[in-house]
C-alpha positions as CSV (number, residue, x, y, z in Angstrom):
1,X,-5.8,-14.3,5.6
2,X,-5.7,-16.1,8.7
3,X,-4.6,-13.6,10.9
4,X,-6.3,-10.5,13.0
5,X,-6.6,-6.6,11.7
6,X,-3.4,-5.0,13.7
7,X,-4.5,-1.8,12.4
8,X,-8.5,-1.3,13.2
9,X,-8.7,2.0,12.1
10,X,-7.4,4.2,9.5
11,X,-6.2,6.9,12.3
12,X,-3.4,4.2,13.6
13,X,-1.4,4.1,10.5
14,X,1.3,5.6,10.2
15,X,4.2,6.3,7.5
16,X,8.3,5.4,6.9
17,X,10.9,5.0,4.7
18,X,13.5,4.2,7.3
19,X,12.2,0.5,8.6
20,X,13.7,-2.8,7.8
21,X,11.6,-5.6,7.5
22,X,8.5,-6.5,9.6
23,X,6.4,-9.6,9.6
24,X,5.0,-10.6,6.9
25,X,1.7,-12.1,6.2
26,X,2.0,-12.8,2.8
27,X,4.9,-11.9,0.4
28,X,5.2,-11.2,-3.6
29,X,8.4,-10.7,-5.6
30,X,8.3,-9.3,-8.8
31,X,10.1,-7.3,-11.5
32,X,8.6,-4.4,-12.9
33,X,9.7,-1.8,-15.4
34,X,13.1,-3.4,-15.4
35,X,13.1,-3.0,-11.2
36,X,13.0,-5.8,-8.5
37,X,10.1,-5.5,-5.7
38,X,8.7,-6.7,-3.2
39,X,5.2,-6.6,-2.2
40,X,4.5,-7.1,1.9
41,X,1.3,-7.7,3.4
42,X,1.6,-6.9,7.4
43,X,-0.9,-7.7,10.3
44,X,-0.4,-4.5,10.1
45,X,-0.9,-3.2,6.5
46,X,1.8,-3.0,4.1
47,X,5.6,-2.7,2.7
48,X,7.1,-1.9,-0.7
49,X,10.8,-2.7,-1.2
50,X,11.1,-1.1,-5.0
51,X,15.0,0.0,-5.7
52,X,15.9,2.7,-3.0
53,X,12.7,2.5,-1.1
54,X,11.5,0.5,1.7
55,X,7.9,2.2,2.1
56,X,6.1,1.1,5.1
57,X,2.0,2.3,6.5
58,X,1.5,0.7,9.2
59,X,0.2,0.7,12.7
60,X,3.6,1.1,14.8
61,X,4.1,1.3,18.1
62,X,5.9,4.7,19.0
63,X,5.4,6.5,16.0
64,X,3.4,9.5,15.3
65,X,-0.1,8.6,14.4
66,X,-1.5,9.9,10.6
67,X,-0.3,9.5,7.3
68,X,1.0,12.7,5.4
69,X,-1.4,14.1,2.7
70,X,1.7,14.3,0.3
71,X,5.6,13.2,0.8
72,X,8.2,14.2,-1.5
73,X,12.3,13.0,-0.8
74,X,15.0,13.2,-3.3
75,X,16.8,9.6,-2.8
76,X,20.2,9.2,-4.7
77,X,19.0,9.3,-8.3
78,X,15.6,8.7,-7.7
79,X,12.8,11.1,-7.0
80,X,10.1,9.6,-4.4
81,X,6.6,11.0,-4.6
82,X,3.7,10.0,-2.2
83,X,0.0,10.7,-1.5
84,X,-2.3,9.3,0.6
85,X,-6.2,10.1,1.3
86,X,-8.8,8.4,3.8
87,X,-12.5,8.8,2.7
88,X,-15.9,8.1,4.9
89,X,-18.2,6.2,2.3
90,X,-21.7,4.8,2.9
91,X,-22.1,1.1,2.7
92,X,-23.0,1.2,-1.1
93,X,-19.9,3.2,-1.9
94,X,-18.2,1.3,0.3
95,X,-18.9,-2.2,-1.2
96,X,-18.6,-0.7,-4.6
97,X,-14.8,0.8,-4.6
98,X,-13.7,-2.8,-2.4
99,X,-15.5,-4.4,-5.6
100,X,-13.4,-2.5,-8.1
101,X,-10.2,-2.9,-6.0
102,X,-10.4,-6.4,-5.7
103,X,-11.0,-6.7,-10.1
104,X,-7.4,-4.1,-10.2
105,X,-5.9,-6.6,-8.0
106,X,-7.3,-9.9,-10.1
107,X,-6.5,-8.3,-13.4
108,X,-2.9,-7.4,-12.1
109,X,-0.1,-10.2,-11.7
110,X,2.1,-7.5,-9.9
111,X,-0.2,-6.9,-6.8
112,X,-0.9,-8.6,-3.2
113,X,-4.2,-8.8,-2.0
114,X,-4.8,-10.1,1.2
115,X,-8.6,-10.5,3.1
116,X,-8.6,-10.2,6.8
117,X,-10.9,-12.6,8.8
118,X,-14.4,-10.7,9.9
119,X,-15.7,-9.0,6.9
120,X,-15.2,-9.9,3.2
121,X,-14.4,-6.1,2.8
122,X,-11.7,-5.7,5.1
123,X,-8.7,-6.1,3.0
124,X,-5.0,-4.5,2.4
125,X,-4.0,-4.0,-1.2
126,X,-1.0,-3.0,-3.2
127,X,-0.6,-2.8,-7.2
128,X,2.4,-2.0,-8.7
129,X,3.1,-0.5,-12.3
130,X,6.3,0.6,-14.9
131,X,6.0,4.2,-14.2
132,X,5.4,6.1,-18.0
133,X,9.0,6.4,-19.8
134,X,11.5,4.5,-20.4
135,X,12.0,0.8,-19.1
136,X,14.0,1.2,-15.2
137,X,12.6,4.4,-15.1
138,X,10.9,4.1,-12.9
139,X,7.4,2.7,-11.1
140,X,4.4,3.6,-9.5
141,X,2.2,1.6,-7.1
142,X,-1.6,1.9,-5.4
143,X,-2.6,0.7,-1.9
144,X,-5.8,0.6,-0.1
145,X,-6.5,-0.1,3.5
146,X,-9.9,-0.6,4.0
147,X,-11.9,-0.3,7.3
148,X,-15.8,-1.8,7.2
149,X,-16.4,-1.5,10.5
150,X,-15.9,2.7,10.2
151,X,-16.9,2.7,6.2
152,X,-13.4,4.5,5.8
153,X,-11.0,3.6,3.3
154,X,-7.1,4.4,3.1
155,X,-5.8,5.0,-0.5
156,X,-1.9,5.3,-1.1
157,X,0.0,6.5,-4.9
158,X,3.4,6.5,-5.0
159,X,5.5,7.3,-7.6
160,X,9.3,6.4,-7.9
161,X,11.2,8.1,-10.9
162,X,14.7,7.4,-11.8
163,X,16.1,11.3,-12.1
């Protein structure tokens, strides 16, 4: 991607489901499990519009720094469930979990990839998948956030369930 890391470390991100659209890098509409998404790439990592939802983790000016360890919200008729996890990797690790990322991505047409400029590693990913059940029951999607320069990666899992 042509554009600058907003977000330089995993500290700055932070987390909402109340934001409208930001800027987008790069874009991807899909339908999955019978529901229409979108999948936004951000200078300043990502947004998932998926039915109810508009997920955002980003760097944001004015918000509260840190992304929760778990998020649960009962939206009308939807049950939205969310994780998120930094880990500190040495460069070997490192390089091997961007590696495996990058295959999940290329083996998924439902994902956005994008590569920031300054290291092949530093990248901002989002899968998405039918959640398990019945089709338009619901979905689940992966993001990583990854940070070279600190060896730390961001990893999201959301899961949004039709009740």
């Amino acid at each position: 991607m042509d554009a600058p890391y907003l977000d330089t470390d995993a500290d700055q991100l932070c987390f909402s489901l109340e934001l409208d659209e930001r800027p987008a890098l790069a874009e991807h509409e899909t339908t999955v499990g019978g529901l229409d998404v979108r999948l936004r790439l951000l200078g300043a990592s990502h947004q998932v519009f998926a039915g109810p939802v508009r997920e955002t983790v980003a760097c944001l000016l004015g918000s509260v720094k840190g992304l929760p360890g778990t998020y649960t919200r009962q939206l009308p008729g939807w049950n939205y469930d969310f994780t998120a996890d930094t880990r500190r990797l040495d460069p070997a690790a490192f390089s091997g979990l961007v590696a495996e990322i990058r295959r999940q991505v290329a083996g998924n047409p439902d994902s956005l990839c994008g590569i920031f400029p300054g290291s092949p590693e530093a990248l901002t990913a989002v899968v998405v998948e039918p959640a398990d059940g019945p089709p338009g029951g619901g979905l689940v999607w992966r993001t990583w956030h990854t940070y070279p320069q600190h060896g730390r990666i961001v990893s999201t899992y959301t899961r949004l369930e039709a009740r």
